[in-house]
C-alpha positions as CSV (number, residue, x, y, z in Angstrom):
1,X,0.0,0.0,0.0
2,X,1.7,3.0,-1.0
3,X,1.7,6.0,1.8
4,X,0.7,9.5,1.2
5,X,0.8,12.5,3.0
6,X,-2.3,14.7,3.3
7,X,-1.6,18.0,4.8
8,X,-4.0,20.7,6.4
9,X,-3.3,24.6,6.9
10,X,-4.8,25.6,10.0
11,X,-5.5,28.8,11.8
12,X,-5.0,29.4,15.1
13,X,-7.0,31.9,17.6
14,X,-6.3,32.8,20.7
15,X,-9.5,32.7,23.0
16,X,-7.6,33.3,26.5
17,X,-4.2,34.5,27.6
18,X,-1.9,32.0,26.6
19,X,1.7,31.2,27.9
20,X,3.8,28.3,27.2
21,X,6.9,28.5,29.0
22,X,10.1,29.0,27.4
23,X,11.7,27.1,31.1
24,X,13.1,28.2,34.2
25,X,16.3,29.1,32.9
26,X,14.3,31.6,30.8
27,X,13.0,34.4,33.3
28,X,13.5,38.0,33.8
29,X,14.3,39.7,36.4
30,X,13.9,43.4,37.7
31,X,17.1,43.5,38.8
32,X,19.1,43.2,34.8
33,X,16.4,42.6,32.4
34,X,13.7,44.9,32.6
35,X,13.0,48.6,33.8
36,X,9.1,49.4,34.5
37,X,7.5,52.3,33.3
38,X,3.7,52.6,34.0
39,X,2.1,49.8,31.6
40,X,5.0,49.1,30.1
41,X,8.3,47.0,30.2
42,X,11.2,47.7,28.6
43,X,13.8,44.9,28.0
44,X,17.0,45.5,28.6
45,X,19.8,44.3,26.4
46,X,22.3,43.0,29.0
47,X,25.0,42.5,26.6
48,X,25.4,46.3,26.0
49,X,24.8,47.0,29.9
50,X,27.9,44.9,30.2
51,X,29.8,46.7,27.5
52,X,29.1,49.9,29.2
53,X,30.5,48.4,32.3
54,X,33.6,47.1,30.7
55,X,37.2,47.8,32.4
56,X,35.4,50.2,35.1
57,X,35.7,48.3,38.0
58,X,33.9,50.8,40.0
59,X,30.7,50.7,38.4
60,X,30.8,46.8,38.1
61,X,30.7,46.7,41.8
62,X,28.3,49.3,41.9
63,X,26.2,46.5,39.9
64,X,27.5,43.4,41.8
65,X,26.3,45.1,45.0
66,X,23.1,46.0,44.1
67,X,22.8,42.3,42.9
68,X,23.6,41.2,46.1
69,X,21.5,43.5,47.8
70,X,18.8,42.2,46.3
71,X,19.7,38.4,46.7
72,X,19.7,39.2,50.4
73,X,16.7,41.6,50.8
74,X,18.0,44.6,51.5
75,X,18.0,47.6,50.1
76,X,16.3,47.8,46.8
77,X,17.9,48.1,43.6
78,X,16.8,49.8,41.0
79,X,18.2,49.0,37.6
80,X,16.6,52.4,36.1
81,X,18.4,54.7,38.7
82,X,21.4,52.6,38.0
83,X,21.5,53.1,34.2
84,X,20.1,56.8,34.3
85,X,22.1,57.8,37.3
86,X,25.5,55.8,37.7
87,X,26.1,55.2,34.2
88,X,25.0,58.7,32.9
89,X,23.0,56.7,30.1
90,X,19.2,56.5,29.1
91,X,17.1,53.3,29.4
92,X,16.3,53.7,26.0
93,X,20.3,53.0,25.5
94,X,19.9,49.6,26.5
95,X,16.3,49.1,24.9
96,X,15.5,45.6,23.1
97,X,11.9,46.0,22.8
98,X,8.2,47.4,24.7
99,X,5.8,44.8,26.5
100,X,3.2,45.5,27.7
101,X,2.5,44.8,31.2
102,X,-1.1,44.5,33.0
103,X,-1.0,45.2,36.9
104,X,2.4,46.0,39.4
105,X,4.6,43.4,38.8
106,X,6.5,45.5,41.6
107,X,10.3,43.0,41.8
108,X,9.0,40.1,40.1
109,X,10.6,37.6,37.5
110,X,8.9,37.2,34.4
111,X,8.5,33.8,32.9
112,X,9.4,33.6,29.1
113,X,7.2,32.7,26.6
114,X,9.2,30.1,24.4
115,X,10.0,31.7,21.7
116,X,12.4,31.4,18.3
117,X,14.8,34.2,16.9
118,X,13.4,36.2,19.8
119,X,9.5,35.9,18.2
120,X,7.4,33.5,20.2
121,X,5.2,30.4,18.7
122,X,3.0,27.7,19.5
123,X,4.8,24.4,19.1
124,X,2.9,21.6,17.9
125,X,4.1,19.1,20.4
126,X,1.9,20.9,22.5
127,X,-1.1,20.9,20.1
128,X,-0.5,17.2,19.6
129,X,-0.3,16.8,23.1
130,X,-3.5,18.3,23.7
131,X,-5.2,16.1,20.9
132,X,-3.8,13.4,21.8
133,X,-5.1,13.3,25.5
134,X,-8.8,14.5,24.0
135,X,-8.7,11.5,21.8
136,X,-7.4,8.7,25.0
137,X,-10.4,10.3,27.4
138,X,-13.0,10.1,24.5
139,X,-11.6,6.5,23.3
140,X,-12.1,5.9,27.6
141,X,-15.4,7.1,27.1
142,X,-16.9,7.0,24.2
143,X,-15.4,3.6,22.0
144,X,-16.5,0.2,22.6
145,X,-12.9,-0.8,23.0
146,X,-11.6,1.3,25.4
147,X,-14.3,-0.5,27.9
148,X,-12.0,-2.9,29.0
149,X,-9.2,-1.0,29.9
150,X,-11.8,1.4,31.7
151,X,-13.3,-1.3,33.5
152,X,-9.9,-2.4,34.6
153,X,-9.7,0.9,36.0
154,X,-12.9,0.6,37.9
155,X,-12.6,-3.2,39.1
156,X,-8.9,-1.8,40.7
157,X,-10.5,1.3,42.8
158,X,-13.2,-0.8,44.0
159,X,-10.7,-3.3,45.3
160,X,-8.4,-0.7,46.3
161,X,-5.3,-2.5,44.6
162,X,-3.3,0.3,44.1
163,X,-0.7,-1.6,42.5
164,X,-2.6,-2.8,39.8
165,X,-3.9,0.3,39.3
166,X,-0.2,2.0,38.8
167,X,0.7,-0.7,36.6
168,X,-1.8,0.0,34.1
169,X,-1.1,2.1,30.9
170,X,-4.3,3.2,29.3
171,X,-2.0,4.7,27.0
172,X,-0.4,2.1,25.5
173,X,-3.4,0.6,25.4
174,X,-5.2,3.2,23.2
175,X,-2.6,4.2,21.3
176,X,-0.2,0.9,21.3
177,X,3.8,0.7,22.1
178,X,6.0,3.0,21.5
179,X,7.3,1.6,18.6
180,X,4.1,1.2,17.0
181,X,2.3,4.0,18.5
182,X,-0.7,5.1,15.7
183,X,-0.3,8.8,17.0
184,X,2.8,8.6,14.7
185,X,0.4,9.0,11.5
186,X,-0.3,12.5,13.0
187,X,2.2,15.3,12.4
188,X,2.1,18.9,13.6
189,X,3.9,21.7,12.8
190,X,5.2,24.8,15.1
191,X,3.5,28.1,14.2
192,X,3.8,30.6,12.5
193,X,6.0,33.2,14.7
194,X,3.8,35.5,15.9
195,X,5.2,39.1,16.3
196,X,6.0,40.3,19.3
197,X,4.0,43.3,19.2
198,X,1.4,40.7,20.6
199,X,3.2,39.6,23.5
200,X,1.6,41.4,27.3
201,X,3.3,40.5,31.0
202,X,-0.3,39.4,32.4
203,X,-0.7,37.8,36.2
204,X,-1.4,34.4,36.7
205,X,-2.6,32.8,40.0
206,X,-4.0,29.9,41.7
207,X,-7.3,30.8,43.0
208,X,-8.7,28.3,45.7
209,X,-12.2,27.7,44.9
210,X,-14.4,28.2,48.4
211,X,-14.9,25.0,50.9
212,X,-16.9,24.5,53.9
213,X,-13.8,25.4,56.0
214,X,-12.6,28.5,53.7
215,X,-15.8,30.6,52.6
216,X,-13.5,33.6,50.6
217,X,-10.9,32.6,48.0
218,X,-7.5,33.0,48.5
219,X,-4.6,33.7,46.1
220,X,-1.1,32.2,45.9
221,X,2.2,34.3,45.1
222,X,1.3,35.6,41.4
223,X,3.6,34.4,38.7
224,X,3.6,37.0,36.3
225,X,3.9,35.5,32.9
226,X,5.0,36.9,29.5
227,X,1.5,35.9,27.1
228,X,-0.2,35.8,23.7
229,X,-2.8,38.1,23.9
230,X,-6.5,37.4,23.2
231,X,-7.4,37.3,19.9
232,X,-4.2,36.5,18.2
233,X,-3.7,34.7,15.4
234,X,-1.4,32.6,13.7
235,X,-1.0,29.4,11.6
236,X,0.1,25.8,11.6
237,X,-0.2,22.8,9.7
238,X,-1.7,19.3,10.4
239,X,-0.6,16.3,8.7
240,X,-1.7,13.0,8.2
241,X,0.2,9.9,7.1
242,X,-2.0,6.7,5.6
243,X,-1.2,4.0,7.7
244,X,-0.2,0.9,6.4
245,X,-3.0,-1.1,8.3
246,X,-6.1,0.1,10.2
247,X,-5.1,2.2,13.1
248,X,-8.5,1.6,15.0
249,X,-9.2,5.3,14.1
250,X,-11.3,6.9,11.1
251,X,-9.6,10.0,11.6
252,X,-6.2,8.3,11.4
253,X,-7.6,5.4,8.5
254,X,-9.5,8.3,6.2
255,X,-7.0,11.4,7.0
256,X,-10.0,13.2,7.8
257,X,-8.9,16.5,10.1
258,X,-12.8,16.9,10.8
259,X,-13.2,14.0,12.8
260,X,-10.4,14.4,14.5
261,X,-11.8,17.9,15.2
262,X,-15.1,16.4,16.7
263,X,-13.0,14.2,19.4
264,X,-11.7,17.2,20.6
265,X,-15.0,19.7,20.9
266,X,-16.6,16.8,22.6
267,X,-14.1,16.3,25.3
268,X,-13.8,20.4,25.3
269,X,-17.1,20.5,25.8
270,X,-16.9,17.5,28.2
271,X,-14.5,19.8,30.2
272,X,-16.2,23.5,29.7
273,X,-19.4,22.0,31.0
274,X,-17.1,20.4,34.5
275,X,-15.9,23.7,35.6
276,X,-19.5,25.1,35.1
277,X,-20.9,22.9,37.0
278,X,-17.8,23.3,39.5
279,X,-17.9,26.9,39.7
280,X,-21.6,27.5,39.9
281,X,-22.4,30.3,42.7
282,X,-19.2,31.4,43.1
283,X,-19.5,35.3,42.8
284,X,-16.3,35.9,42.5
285,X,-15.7,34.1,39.8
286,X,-18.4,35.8,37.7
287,X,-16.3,37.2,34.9
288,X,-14.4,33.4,35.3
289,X,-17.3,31.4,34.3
290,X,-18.7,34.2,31.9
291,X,-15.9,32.8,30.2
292,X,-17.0,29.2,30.4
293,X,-20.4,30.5,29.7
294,X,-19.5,31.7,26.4
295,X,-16.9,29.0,25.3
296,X,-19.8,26.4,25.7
297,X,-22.1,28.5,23.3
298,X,-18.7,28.5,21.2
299,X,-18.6,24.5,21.3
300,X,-22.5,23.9,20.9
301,X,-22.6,25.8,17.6
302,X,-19.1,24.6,16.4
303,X,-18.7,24.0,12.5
304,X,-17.1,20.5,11.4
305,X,-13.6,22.4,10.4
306,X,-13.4,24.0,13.6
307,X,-11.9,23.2,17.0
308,X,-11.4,24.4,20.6
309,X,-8.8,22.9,22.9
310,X,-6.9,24.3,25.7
311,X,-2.6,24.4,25.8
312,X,0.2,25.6,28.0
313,X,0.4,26.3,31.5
314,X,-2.3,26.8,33.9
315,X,-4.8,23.5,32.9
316,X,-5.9,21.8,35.3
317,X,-5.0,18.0,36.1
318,X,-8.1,17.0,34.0
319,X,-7.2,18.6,31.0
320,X,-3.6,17.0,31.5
321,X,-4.5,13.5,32.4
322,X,-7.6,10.9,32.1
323,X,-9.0,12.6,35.1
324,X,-12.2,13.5,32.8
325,X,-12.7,9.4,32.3
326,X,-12.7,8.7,35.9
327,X,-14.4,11.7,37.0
328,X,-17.7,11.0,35.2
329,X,-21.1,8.9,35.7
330,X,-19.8,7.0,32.7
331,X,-16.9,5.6,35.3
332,X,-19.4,5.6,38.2
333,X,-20.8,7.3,41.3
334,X,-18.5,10.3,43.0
335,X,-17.5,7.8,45.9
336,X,-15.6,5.6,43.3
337,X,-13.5,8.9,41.7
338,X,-12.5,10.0,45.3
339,X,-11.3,6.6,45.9
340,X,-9.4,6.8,42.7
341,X,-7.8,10.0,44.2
342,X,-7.0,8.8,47.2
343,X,-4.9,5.4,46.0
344,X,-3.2,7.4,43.1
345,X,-2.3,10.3,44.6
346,X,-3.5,10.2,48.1
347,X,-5.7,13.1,48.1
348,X,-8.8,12.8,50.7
349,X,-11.0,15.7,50.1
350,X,-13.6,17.2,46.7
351,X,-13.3,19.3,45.0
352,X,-10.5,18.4,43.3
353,X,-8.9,20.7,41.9
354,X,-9.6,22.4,44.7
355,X,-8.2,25.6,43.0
356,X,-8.1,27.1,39.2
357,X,-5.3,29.1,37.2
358,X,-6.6,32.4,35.9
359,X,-5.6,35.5,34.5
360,X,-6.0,38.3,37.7
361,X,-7.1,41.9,37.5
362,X,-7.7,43.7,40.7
363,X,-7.4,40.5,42.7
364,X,-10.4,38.9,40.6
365,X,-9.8,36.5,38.7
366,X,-11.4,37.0,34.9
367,X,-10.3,34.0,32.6
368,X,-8.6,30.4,32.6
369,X,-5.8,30.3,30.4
370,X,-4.6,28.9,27.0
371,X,-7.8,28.2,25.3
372,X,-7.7,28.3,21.5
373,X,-9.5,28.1,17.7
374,X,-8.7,25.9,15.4
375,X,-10.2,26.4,12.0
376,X,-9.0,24.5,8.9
377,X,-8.3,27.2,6.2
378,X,-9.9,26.4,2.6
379,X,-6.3,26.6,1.3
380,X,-4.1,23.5,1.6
């Protein structure tokens, strides 16, 4: 059988802040890499700061000891002063480019978005691994022969054999071995760079949804994040390979992007509809599940070349894992997914999550994060 290669272009839409991170070795701090001025940061080229430094030993330990001030939390340095007032230069000197920042970041590192020749994109390991764990919950779910691994999964909580239950690989079981793993059929590409011009510092926290014990929600240390903004777009490609036997998948067996499109809006959908029901009558959270509110309209009224997934940092452990398969009537009652919880990961207590990622304005939180379109473009 002789294999071809059926390729898709596909736009992408931001729906909500996204950030992938570029890794902790990536960050920017106050102290060499940025100067604040109202909404906006300037980054700082640290190469030339250096060069302006160069054989004058007196202003490198002006710069050392402000470093180390600020290692040991002391006095405050200020990398502006330090530029405008001990080096006699202008911050604009030392500019690489203007962000946009939303909120005080006051002396907090920024994580990087990962990024290429300095412009950031959306690589398609992380689409693929968002499609790939839509199609394993719905194949959990929704195909006659993911029952038996499913049922494994239920026959292990109710015994409580944890064991049995770490040994299993749903996984491998959907999607086969490594070396014979059908996902293989499925290629996608980075995107398009996106200019930078679309990049905003936004704040990102987790925000504890209310309990019985804590009736007002309450917010970790912010980690302020470099993001695409909303409504950005960009483009990729999706690519299919004909397999040279039946993969167990239409999508995979026909190279048909649409069905693969309508596994992921009905897990989307699958999780939109969860937090709803998870955050109903939690007022502050209004402008939160407004969010939700609208994405589900979004997903009921989707067309067949469209799709809606959710990327990067900030999902929850549902949208990461098969925690939609277990935490579902199709598994069984609620007793049987806290049971689950507690053998995997010994976690006693619902909700679970028990708090939510979001983009914060004021203290409120107003959106999830990394939620994005998908819409094939009529041009190959």
């Amino acid at each position: 059988m002789k294999q071809t290669l059926k390729s898709h272009k596909v736009r992408l839409a931001v729906l909500s802040p996204l950030f992938i991170g570029a890794g902790d070795e990536h960050t920017l701090s106050p102290y060499s890499d940025y100067v604040k001025r109202g909404d906006w940061l300037t980054y700082i080229d640290t190469g030339k700061l250096q060069e302006a430094m160069q054989g004058d030993a007196a202003l490198i330990d002006a710069f050392v000891k402000g470093m180390r001030q600020f290692d040991n939390n002391q006095a405050p340095f200020e990398l502006e002063d330090f530029i405008t007032e001990t080096l006699g230069r202008r911050v604009e000197d030392f500019a690489v480019r203007l962000v946009r920042i939303e909120g005080d970041c006051k002396k907090a590192q920024i994580r990087r978005f990962v990024a290429t020749a300095g412009k950031p994109f959306i690589p398609g390991s992380s689409l693929k691994g968002a499609i790939r764990t839509a199609v394993l919950v719905d194949w959990l779910l929704n195909r006659k022969d993911g029952e038996p691994a499913l049922d494994k999964i239920r026959v292990a909580v109710k015994k409580g054999n944890q064991e049995a239950l770490e040994a299993m690989n749903p996984e491998q079981a959907c999607f086969g071995s490594i070396s014979h793993d059908v996902f293989r059929h499925l290629r996608i590409s980075d995107s398009v760079p996106i200019d930078v011009s679309h990049l905003m510092v936004g704040e990102m926290k987790r925000v504890a949804l209310p309990s019985k014990k804590k009736k007002q929600q309450q917010s970790d240390i912010p980690q302020w994040s470099e993001m695409i903004d909303w409504s950005v777009e960009t483009v990729c490609s999706i690519s299919m390979i004909t397999p040279l036997e039946p993969t167990g998948f239409d999508f995979l067996d026909h190279q048909s992007v649409s069905k693969l499109f309508s596994i992921v809006n009905r897990i989307s959908l699958e999780s939109c509809q969860r937090e709803l029901d998870e955050l109903e009558g939690f007022g502050k959270f209004r402008d939160f599940t407004g969010f939700y509110e609208n994405l589900e309209q979004q997903l009921l009224s989707i067309k067949p070349d469209e799709a809606i997934l959710r990327l990067g940092g900030g999902k929850t452990w549902h949208d990461n894992s098969i925690g939609l398969s277990i935490d579902n009537e199709e598994f069984g009652p609620e007793i049987l997914f806290k049971q689950y919880l507690q053998l995997l990961m010994n976690i006693e207590n619902l909700p679970f999550p028990s708090t939510r990622s979001a983009i914060v304005k004021n203290n409120e939180p107003i959106a999830p994060t990394g939620w994005v379109k998908l819409t094939l473009s009529k041009n190959k």
